[in-house]
Predicted model as a PDB file, atoms N, CA, C, CB and O in Angstrom, pLDDT in the B-factor column:
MODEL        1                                                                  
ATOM      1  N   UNK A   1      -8.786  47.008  42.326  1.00 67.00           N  
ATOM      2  CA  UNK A   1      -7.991  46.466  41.233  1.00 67.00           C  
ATOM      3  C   UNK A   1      -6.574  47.028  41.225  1.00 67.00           C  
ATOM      4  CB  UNK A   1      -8.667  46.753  39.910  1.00 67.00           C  
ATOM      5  O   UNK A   1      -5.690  46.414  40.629  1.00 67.00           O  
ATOM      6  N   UNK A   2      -6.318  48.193  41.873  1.00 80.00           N  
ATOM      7  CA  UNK A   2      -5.283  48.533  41.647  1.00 80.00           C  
ATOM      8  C   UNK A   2      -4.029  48.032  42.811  1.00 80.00           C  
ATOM      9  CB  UNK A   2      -5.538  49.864  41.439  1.00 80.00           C  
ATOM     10  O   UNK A   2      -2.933  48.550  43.024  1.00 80.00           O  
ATOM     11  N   UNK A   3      -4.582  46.997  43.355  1.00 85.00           N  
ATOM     12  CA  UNK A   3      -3.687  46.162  44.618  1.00 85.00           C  
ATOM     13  C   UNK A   3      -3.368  44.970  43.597  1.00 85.00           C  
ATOM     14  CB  UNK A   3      -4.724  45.565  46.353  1.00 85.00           C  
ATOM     15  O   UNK A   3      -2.578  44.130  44.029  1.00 85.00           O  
ATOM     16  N   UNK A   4      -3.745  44.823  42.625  1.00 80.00           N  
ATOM     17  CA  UNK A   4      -3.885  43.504  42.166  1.00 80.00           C  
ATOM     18  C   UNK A   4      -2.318  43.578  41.688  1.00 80.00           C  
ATOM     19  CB  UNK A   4      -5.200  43.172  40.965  1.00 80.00           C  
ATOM     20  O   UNK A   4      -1.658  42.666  42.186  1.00 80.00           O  
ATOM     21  N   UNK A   5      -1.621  44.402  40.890  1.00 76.00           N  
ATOM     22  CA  UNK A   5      -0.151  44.338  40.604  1.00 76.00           C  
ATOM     23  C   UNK A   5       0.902  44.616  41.591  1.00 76.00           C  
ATOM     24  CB  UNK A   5       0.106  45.171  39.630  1.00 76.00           C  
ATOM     25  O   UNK A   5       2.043  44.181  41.439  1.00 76.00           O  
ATOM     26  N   UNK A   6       0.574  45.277  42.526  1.00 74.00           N  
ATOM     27  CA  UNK A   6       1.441  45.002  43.986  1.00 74.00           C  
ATOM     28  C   UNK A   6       1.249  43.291  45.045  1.00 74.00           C  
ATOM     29  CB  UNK A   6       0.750  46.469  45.137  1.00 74.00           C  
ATOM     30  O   UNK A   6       1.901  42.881  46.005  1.00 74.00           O  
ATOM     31  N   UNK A   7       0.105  42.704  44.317  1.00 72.00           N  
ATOM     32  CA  UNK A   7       0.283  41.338  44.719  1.00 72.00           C  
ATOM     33  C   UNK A   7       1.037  40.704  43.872  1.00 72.00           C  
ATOM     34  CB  UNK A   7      -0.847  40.640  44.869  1.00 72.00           C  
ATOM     35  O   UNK A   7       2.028  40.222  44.421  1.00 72.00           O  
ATOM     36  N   UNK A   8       0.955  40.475  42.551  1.00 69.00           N  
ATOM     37  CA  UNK A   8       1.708  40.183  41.628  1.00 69.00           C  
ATOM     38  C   UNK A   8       3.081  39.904  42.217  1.00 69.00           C  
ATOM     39  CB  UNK A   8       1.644  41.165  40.676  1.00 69.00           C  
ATOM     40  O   UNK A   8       3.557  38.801  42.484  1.00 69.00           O  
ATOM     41  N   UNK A   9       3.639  41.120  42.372  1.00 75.00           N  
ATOM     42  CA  UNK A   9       5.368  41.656  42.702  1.00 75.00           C  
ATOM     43  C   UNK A   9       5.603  40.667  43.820  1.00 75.00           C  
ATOM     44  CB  UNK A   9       5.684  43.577  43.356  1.00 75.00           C  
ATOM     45  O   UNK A   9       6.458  39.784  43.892  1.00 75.00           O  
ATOM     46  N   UNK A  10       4.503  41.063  44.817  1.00 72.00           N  
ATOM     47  CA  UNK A  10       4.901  40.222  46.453  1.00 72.00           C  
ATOM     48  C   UNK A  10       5.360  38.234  45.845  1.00 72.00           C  
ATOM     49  CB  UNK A  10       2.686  40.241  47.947  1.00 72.00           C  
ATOM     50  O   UNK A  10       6.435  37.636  45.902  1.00 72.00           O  
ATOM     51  N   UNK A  11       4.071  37.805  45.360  1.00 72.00           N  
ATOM     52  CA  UNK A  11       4.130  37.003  45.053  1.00 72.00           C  
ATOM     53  C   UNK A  11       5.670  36.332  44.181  1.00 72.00           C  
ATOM     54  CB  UNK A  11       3.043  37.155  44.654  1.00 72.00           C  
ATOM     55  O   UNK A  11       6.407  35.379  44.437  1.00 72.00           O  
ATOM     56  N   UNK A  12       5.664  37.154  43.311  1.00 70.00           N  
ATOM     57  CA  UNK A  12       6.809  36.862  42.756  1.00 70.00           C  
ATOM     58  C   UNK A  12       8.478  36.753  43.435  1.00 70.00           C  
ATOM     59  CB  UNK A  12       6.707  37.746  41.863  1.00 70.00           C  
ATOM     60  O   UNK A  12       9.447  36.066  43.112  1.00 70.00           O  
ATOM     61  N   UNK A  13       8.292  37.620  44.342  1.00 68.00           N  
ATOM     62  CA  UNK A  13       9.093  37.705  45.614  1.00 68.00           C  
ATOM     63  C   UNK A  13       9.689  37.137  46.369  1.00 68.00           C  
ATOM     64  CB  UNK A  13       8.766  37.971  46.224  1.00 68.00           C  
ATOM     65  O   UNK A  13      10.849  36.992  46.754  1.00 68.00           O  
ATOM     66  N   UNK A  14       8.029  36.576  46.684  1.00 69.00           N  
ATOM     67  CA  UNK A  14       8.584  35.203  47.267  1.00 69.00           C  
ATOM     68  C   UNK A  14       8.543  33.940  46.805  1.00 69.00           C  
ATOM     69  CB  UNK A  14       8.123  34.970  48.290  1.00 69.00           C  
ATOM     70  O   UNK A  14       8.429  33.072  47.670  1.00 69.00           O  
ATOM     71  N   UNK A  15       8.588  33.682  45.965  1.00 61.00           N  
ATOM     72  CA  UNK A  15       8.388  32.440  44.577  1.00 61.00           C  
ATOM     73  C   UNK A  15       9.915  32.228  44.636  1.00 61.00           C  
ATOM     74  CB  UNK A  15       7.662  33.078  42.626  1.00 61.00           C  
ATOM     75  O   UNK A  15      10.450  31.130  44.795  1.00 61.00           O  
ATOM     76  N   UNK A  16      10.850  33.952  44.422  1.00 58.00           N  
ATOM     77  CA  UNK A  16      12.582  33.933  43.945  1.00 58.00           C  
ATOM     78  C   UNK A  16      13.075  33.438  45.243  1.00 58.00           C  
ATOM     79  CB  UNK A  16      13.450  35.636  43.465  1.00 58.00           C  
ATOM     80  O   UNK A  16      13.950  32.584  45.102  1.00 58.00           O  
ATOM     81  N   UNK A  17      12.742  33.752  46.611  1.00 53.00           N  
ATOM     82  CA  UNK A  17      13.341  32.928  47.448  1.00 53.00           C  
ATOM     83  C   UNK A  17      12.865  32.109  47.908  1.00 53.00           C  
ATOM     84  CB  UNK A  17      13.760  33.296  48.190  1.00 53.00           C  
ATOM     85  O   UNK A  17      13.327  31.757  48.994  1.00 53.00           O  
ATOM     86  N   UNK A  18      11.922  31.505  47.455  1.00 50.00           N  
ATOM     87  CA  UNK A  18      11.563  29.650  47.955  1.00 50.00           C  
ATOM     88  C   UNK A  18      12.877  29.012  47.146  1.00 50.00           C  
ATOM     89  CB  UNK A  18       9.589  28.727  47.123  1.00 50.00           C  
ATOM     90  O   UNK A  18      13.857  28.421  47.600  1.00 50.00           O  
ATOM     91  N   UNK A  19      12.479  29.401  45.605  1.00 49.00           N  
ATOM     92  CA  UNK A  19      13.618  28.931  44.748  1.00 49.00           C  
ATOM     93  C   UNK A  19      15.263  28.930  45.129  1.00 49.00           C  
ATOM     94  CB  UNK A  19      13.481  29.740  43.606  1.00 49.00           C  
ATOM     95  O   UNK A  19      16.113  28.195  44.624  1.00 49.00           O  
ATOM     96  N   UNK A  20      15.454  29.876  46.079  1.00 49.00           N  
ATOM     97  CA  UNK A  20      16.833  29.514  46.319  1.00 49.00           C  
ATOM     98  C   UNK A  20      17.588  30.754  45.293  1.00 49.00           C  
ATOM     99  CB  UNK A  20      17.164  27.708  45.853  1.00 49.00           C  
ATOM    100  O   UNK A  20      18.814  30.642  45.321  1.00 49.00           O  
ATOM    101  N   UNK A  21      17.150  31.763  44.511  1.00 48.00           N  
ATOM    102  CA  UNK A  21      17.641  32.904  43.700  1.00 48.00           C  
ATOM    103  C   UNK A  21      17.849  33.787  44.284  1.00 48.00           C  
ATOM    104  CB  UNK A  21      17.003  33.340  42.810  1.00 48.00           C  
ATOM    105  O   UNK A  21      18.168  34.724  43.552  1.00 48.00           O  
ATOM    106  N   UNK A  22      17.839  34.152  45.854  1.00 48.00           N  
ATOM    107  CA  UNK A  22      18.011  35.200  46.610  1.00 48.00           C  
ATOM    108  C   UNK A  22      19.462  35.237  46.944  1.00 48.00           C  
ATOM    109  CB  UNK A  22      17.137  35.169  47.742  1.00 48.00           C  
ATOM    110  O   UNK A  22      20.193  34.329  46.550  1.00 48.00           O  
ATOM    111  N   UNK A  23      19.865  36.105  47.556  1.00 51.00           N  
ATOM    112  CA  UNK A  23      21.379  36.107  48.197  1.00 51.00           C  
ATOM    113  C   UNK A  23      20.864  35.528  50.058  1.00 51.00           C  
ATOM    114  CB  UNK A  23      22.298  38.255  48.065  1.00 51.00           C  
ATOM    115  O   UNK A  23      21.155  36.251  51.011  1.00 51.00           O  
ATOM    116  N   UNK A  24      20.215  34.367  50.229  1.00 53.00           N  
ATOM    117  CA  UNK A  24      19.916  34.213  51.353  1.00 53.00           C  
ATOM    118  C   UNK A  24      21.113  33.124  52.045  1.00 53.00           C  
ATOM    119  CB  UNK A  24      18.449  33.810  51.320  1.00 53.00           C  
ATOM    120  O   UNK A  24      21.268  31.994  51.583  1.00 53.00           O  
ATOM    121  N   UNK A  25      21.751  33.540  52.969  1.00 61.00           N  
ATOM    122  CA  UNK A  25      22.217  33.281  53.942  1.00 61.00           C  
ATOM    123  C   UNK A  25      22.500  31.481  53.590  1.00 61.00           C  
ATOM    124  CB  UNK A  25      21.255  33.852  55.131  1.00 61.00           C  
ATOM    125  O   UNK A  25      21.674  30.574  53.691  1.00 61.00           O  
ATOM    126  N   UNK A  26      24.162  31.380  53.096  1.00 73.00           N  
ATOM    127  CA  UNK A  26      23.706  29.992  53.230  1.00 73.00           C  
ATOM    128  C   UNK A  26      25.143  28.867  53.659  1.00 73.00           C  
ATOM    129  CB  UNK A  26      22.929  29.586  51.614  1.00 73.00           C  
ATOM    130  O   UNK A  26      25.121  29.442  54.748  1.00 73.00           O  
ATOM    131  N   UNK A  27      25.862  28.240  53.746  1.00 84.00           N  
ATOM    132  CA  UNK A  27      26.821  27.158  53.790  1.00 84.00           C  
ATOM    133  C   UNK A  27      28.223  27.195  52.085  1.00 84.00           C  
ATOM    134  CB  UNK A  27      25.534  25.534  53.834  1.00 84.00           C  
ATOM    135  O   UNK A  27      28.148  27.331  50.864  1.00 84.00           O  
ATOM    136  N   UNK A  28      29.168  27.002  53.007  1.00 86.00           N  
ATOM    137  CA  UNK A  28      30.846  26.396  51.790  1.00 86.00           C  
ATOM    138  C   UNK A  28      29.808  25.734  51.204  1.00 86.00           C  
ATOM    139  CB  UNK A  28      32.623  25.100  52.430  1.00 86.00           C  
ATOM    140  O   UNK A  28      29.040  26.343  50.459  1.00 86.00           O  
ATOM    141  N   UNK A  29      29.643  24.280  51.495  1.00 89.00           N  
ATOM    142  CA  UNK A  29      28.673  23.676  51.014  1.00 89.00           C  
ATOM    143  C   UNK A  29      27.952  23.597  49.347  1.00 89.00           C  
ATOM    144  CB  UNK A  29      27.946  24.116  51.853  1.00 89.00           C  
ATOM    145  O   UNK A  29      28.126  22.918  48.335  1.00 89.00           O  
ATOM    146  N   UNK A  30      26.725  25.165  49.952  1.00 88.00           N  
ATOM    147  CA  UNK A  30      26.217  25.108  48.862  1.00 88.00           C  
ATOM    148  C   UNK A  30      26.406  25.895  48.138  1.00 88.00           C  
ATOM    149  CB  UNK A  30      25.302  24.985  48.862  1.00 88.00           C  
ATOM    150  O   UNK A  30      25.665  25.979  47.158  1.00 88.00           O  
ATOM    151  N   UNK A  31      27.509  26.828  48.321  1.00 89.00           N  
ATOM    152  CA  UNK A  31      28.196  27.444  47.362  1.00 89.00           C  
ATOM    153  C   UNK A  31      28.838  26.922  46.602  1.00 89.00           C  
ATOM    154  CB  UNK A  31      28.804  28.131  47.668  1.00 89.00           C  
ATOM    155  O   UNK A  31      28.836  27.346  45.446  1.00 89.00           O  
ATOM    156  N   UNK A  32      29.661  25.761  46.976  1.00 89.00           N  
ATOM    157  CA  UNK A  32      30.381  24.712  46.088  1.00 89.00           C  
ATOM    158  C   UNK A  32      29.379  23.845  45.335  1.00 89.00           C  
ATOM    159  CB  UNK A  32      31.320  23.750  46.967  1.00 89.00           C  
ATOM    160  O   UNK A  32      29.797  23.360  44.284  1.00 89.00           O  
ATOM    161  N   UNK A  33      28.161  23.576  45.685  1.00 87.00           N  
ATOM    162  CA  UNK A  33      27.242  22.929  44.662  1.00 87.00           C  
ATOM    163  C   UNK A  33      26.526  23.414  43.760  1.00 87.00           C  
ATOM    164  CB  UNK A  33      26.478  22.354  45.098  1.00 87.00           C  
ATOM    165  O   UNK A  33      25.809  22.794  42.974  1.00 87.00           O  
ATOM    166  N   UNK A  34      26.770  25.080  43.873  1.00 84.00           N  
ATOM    167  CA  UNK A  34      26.432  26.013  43.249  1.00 84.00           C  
ATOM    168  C   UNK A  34      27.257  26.482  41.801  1.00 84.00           C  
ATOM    169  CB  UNK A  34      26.411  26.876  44.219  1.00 84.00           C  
ATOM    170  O   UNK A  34      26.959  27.138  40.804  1.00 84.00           O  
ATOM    171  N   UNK A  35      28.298  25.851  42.225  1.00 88.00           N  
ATOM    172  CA  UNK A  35      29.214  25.970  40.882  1.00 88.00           C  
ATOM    173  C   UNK A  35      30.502  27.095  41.865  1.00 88.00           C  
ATOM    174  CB  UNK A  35      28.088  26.963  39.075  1.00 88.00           C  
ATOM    175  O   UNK A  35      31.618  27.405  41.446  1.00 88.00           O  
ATOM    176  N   UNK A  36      30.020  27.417  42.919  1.00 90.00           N  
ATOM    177  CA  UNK A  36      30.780  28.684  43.408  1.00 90.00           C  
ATOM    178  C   UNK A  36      31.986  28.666  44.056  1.00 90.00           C  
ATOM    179  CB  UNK A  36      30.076  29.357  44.234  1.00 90.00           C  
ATOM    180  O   UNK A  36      32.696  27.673  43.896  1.00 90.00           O  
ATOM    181  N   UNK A  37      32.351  29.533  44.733  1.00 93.00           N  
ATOM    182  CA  UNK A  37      33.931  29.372  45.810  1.00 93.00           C  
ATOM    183  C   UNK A  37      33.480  30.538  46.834  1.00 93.00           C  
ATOM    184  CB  UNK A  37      35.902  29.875  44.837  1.00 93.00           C  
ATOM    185  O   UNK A  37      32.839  31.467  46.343  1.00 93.00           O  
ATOM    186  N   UNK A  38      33.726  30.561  48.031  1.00 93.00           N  
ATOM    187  CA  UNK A  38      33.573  31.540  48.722  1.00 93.00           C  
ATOM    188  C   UNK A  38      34.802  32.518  48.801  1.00 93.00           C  
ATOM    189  CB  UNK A  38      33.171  31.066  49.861  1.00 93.00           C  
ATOM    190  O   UNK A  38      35.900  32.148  49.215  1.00 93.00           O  
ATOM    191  N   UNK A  39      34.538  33.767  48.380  1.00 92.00           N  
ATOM    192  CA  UNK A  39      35.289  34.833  49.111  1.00 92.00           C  
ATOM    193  C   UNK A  39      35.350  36.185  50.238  1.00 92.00           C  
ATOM    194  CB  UNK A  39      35.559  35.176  48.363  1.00 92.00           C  
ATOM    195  O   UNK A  39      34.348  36.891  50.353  1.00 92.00           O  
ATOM    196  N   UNK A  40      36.406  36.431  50.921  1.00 90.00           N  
ATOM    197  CA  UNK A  40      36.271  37.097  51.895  1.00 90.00           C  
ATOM    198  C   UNK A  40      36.151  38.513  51.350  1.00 90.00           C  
ATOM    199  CB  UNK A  40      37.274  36.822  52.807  1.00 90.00           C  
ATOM    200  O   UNK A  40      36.968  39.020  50.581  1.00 90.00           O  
ATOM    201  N   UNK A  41      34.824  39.227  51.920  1.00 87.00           N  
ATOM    202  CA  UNK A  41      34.472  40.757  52.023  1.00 87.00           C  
ATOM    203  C   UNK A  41      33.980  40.931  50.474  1.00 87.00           C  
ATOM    204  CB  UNK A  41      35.928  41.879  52.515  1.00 87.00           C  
ATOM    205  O   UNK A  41      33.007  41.670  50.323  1.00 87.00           O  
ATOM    206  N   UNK A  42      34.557  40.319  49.282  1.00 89.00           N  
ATOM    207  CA  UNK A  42      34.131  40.631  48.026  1.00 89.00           C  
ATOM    208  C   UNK A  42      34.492  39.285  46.896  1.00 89.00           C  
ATOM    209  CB  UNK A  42      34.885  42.080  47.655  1.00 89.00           C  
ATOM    210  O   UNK A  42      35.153  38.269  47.111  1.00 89.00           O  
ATOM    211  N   UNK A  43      33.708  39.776  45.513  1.00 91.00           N  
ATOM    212  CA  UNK A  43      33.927  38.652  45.156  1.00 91.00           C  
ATOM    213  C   UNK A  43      35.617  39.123  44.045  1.00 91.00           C  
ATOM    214  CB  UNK A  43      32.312  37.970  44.388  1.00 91.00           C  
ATOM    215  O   UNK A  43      35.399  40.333  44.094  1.00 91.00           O  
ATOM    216  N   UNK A  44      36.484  39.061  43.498  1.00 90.00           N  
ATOM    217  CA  UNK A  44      37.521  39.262  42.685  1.00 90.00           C  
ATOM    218  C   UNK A  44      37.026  39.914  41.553  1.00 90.00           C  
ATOM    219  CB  UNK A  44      38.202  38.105  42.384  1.00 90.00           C  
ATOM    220  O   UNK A  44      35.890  39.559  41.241  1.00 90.00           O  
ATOM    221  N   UNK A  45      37.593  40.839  40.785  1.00 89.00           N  
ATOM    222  CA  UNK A  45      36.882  41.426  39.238  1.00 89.00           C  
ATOM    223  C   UNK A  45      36.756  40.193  38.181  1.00 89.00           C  
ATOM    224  CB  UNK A  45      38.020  42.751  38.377  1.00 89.00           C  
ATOM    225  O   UNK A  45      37.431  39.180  37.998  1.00 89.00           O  
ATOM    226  N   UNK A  46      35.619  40.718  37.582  1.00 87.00           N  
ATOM    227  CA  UNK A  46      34.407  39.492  36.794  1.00 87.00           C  
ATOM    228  C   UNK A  46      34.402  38.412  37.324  1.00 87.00           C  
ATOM    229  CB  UNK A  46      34.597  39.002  35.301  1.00 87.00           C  
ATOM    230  O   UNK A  46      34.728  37.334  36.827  1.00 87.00           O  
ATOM    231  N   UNK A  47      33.954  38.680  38.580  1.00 89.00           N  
ATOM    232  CA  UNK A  47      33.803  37.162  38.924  1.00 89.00           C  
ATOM    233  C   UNK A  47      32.123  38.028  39.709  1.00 89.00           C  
ATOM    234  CB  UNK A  47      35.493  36.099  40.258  1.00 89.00           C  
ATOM    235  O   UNK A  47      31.959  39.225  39.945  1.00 89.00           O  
ATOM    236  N   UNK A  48      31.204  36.945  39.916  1.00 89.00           N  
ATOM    237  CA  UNK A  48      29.634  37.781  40.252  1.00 89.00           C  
ATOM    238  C   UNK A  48      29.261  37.398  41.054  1.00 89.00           C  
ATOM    239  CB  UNK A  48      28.478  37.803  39.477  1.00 89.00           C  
ATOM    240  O   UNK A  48      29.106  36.179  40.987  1.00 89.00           O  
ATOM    241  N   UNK A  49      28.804  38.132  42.486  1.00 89.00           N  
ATOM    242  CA  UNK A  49      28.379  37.182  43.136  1.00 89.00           C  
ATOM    243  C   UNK A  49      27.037  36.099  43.007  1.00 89.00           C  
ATOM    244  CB  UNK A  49      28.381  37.769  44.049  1.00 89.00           C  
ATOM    245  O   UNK A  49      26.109  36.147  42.199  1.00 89.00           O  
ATOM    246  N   UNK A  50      27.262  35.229  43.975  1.00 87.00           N  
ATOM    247  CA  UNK A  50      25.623  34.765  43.595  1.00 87.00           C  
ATOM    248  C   UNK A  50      25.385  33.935  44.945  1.00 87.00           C  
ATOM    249  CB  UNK A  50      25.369  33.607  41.920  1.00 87.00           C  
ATOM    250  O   UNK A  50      25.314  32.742  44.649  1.00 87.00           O  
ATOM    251  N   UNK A  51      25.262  34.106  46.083  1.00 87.00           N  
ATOM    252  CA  UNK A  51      24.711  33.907  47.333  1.00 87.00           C  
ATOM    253  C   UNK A  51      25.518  34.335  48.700  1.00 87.00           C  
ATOM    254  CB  UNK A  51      24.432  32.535  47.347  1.00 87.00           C  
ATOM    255  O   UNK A  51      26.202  35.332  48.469  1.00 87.00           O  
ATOM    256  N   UNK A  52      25.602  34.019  49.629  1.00 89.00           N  
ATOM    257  CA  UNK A  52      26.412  34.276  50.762  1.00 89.00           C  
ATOM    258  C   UNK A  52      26.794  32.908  51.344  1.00 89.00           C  
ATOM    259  CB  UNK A  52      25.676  35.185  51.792  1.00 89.00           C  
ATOM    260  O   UNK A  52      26.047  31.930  51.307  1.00 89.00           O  
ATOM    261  N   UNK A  53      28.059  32.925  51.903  1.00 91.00           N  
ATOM    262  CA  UNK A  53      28.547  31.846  52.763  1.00 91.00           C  
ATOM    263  C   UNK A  53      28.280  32.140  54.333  1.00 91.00           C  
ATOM    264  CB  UNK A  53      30.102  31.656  52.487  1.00 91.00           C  
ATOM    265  O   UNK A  53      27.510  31.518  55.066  1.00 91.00           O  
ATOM    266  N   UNK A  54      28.947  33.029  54.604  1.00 88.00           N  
ATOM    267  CA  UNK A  54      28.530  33.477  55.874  1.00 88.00           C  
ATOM    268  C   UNK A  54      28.107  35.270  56.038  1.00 88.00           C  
ATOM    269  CB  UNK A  54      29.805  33.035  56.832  1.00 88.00           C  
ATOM    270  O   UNK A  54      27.272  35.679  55.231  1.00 88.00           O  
ATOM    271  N   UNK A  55      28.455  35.884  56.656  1.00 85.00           N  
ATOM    272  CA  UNK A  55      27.910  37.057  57.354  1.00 85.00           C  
ATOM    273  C   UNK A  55      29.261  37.832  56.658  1.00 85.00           C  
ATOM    274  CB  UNK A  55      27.661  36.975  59.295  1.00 85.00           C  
ATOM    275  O   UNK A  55      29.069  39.028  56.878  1.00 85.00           O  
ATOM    276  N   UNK A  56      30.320  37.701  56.045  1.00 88.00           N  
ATOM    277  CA  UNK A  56      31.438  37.945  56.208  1.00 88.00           C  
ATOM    278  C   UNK A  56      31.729  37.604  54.604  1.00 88.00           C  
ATOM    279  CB  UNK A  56      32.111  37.194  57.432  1.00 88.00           C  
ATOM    280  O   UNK A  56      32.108  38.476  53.822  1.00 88.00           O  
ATOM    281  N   UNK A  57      31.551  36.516  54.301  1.00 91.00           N  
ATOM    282  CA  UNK A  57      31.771  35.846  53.064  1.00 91.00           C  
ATOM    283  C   UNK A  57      30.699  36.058  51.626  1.00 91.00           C  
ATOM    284  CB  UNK A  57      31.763  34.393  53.531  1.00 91.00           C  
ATOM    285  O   UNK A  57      29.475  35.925  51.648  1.00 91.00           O  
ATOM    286  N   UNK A  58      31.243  36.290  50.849  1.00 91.00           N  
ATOM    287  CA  UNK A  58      30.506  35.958  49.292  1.00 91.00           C  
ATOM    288  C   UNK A  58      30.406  34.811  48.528  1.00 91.00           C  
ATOM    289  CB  UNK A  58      31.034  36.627  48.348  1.00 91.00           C  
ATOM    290  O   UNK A  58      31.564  34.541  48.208  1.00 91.00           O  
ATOM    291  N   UNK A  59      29.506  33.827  47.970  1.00 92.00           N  
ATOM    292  CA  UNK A  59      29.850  33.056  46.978  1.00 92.00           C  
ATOM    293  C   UNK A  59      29.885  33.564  45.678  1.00 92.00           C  
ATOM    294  CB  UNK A  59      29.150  32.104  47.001  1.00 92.00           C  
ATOM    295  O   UNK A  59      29.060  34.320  45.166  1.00 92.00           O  
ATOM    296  N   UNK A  60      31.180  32.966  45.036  1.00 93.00           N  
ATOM    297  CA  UNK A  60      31.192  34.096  44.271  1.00 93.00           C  
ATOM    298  C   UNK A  60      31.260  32.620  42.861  1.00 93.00           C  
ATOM    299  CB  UNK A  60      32.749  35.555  44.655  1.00 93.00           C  
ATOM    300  O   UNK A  60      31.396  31.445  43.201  1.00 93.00           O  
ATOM    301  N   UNK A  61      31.116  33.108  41.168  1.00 91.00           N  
ATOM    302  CA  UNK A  61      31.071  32.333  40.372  1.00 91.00           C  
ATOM    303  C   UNK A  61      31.328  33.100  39.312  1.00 91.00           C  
ATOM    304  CB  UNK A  61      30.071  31.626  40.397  1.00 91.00           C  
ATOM    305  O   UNK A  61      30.936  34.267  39.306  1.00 91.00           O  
ATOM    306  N   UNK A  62      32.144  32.477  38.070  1.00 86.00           N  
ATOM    307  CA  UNK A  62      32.330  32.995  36.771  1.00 86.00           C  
ATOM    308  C   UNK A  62      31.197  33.399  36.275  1.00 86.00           C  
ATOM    309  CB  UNK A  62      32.893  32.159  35.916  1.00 86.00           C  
ATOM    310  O   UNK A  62      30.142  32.809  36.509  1.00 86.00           O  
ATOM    311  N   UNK A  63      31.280  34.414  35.558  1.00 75.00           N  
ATOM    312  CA  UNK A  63      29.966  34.749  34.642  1.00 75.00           C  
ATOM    313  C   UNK A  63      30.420  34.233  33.704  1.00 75.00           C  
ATOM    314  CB  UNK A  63      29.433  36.180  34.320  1.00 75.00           C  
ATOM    315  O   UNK A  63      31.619  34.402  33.482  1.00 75.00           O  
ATOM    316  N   UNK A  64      29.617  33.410  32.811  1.00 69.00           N  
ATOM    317  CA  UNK A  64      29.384  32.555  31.594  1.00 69.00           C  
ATOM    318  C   UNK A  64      28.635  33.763  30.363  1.00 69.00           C  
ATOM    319  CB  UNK A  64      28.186  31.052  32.107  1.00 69.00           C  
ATOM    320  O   UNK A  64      27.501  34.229  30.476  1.00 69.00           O  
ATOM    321  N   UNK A  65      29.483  34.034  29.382  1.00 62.00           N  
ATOM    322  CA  UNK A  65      28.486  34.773  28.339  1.00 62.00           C  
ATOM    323  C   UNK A  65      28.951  33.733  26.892  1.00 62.00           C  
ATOM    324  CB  UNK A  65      28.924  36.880  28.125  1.00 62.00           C  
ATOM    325  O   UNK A  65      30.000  33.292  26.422  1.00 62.00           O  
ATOM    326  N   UNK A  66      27.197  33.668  26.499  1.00 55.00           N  
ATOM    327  CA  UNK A  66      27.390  32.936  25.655  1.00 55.00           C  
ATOM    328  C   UNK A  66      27.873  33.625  24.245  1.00 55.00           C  
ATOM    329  CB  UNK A  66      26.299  32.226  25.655  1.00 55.00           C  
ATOM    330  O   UNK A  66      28.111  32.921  23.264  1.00 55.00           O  
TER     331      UNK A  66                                                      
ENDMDL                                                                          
END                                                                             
């Protein structure tokens, strides 16, 4: 029983990157459909990242507080 909450975690794990919530490796593209802009080496102050363009690049996006 005590494997049962380290499956939990795994599971959940990989649930966040089927979904596309990971920082996984991705295209201008879908950073721009993301709401995002790509920047080089970092993203600008308050601005957050939220995926990768390339190996090199950040997508980066406003943080929204409501």
């Amino acid at each position: 029983m005590r494997i049962l909450p380290v499956l939990c975690v795994l599971l959940l794990l990989m649930l966040l990157g089927v979904t596309g919530l990971s920082l996984a490796r991705g295209s201008h593209q879908e950073c721009e459909r993301r709401g995002g802009f790509c920047s080089y080496q970092s993203c600008p102050p308050g601005i957050g990242r939220v995926g990768l363009c390339s190996e090199q690049e950040f997508c980066c996006r406003m943080r929204w507080y409501p």
